[in-house]
C-alpha positions, -999 to +999 in steps of 0.1 A: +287-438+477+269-413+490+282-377+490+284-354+520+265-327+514+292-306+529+317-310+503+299-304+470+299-273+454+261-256+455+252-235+421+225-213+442+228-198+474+203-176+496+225-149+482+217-155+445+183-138+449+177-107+471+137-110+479+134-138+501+120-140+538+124-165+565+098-199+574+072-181+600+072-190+630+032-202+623+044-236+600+032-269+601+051-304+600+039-325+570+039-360+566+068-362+538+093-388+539+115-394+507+148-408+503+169-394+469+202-414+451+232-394+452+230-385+416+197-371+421+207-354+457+235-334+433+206-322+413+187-312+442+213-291+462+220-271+429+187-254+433+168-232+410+175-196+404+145-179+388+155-163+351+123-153+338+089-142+353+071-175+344+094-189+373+074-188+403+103-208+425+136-196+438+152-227+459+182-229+475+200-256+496+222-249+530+235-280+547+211-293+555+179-279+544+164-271+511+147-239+508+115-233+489+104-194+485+081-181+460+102-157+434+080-127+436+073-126+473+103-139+488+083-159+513+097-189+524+070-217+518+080-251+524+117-263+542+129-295+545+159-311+562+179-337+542+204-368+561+218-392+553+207-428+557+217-461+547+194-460+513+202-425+501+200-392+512+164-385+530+140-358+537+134-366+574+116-335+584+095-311+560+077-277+568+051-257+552+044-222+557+008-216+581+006-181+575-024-176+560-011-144+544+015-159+528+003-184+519-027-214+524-015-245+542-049-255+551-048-289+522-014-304+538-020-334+519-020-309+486+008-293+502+029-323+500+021-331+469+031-297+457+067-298+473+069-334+462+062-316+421+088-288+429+113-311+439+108-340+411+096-311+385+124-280+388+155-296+404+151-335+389+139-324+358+115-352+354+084-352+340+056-357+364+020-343+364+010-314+382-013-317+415-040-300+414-067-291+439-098-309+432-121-277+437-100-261+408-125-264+379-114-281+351-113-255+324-094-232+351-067-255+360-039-250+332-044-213+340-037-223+381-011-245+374+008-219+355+002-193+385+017-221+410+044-237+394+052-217+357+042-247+337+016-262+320+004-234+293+031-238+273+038-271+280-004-275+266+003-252+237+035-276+227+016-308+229-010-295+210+012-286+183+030-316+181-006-330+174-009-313+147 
């Protein structure tokens, strides 16, 4: 069964963090279709409440869109409406943030690839690699990765140690 997102309880709401700005009015539409079980929907509409400063993310979901704002700005930088369909619960529309001075939406095929991380990464919890722009040099991209999603330093350091 699938559940109405109406009637389940929501850990975070727009309320739980107080920096956080609307979508611009300059967005683009990407080209982002997923569909999510129900267990994995519950997981999603919990969201993610930053606790430390290595979380970059604060995401919260309001029937029915999921908001995605960067913690230390507050700027609002992807949104994505969820309904229901006969094989899940779907994404059926998905925004990214074209304000240049918030934030660079030039790559949208990066961009989706970034919300698709955020979404499988923070709120499903599963282990997935980490997109990253192919002009990042190589020795720089741990350091990026950290500075976009809050992992990958110290999820490098721990891998190395279990090598050891």
């Amino acid at each position: 069964m699938i559940p109405d997102p109406e009637n389940i309880s929501i850990a975070v709401t727009k309320d739980s963090w107080r920096r956080r700005f609307e979508l611009p009015k300059k967005r683009s539409v990407l080209d982002f279709s997923r569909t999510y079980t129900a267990d994995e929907f519950r997981l999603i509409i919990q969201g993610f409440k930053p606790r430390e400063m290595e979380d970059k993310w604060f995401i919260y979901f309001e029937s029915p869109y999921l908001y995605v704002h960067r913690s230390w700005t507050g700027y609002c930088i992807f949104l994505t409406e969820f309904r229901k369909s006969n094989d899940g619960i779907q994404i059926v529309e998905a925004l990214v943030n074209a304000d240049k001075k918030q934030y660079d939406s030039s790559d949208l095929n990066y961009s989706q690839e970034l919300l698709d991380f955020l979404i499988s990464r923070i709120l499903l919890k599963k282990s997935v690699s980490f997109p990253t722009p192919q002009d990042v040099p190589l020795e720089e991209r741990a350091i990026y990765q950290h500075s976009v999603s809050g992992t990958g330093i110290t999820e490098e350091i721990i891998a190395n140690d279990d090598e050891s």
